[in-house]
N, C-alpha and C positions, 0 to 999 in steps of 0.2 A: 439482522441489522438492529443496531439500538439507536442514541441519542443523547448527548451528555446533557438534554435538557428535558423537556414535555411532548415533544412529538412524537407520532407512535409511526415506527419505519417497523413495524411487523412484515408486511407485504413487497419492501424495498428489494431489490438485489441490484448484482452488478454483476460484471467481466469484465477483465482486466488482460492485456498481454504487456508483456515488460521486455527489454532487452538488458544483459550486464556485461560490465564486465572489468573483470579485478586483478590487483595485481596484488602478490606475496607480499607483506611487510620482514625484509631480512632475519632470516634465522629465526620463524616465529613460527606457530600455527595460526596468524590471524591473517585476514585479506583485506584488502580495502578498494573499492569500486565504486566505478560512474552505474548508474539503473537509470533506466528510463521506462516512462509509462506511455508509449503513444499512442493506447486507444484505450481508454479505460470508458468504460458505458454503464451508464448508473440510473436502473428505472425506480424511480419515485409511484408508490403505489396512489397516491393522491397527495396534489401541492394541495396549498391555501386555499386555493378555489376551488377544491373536489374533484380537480380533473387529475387524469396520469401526467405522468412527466416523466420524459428522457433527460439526461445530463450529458452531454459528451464532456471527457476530461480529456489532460496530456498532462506530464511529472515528469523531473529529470532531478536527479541528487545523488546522496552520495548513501556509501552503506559501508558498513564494519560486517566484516565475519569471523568469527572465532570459530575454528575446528575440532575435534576430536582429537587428531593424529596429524603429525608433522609434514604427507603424505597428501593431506585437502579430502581425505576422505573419511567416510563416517559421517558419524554426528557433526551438526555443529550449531549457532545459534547465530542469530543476527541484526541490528539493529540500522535503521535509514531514515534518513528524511530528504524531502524532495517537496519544492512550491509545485504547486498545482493548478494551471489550469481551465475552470471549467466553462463553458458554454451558456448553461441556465446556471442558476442559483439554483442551491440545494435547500429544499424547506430550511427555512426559520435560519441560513444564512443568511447576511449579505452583501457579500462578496463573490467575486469572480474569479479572484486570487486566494486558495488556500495552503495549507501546508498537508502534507500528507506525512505522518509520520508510523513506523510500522517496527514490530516485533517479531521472529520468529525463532520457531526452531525446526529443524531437519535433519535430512540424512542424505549422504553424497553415494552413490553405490560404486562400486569398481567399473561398473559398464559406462561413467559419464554422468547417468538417468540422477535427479533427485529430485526429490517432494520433500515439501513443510507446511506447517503450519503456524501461521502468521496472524496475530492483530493488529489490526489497524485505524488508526485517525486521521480523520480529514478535518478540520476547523481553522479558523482565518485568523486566531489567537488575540481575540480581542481587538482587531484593530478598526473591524466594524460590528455593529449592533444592528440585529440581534445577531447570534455566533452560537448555536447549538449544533454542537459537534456533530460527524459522522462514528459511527462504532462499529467494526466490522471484524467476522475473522473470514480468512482465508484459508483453503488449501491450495496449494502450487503444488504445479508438475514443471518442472523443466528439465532440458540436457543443456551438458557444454561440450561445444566443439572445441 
């Protein structure tokens, strides 16, 4: 984990589960869906005061997917944003209200199964002070039914 400001999130992590789900844009290899985050848990290795700290979030937004192949499988890359939100304040935000926004890319296998690998941002975009972003990457595993 990093920090688009002066805080040091060495020690930070999180887990995340998501739910999606997308429908074809006509004649296209891209997709477009609802994600949702309803438990994402975010341990702060030490807030302001020196102690640990838990986060609990929730997210809900929208996502683009571009494909590989005509097909939804193979590669492919993806881009989402989704308000978020959280329970405590995340160091050196402060808000409760954030935006979560993320990058990735993947692979869809023939059996359903895919994994990617995602970056991601949490930050309130200026609309409160102080606003020192979250910086994360991810790996995801998922299947579709």
């Amino acid at each position: 984990m990093s920090s688009g400001g002066k805080s040091d999130r060495k020690g930070d992590y999180y887990f995340a589960s998501s739910l999606e789900y997308e429908w074809p844009i006509y004649k296209s290899r891209r997709k477009v869906g609802l994600r949702g985050y309803p438990a994402l848990i975010y341990y702060q290795d030490r807030n302001d005061k020196g102690k640990d700290d838990v986060v609990f979030a929730a997210a809900f937004g929208v996502v683009i997917r571009w494909y590989q192949n005509i097909d939804y499988k193979g590669f492919y890359w993806d881009i989402g944003i989704s308000p978020l939100w959280n329970s405590r304040l995340f160091r050196r935000n402060a808000s409760h209200w954030n935006a979560l926004t993320e990058f990735g890319v993947g692979y869809k296998f023939d059996s359903n199964w895919h994994i990617a690998l995602k970056f991601q941002h949490i930050s309130n975009g200026q609309t409160r002070s102080p606003n020192e972003g979250v910086n994360a990457m991810a790996l995801c595993l998922g299947y579709t039914f």
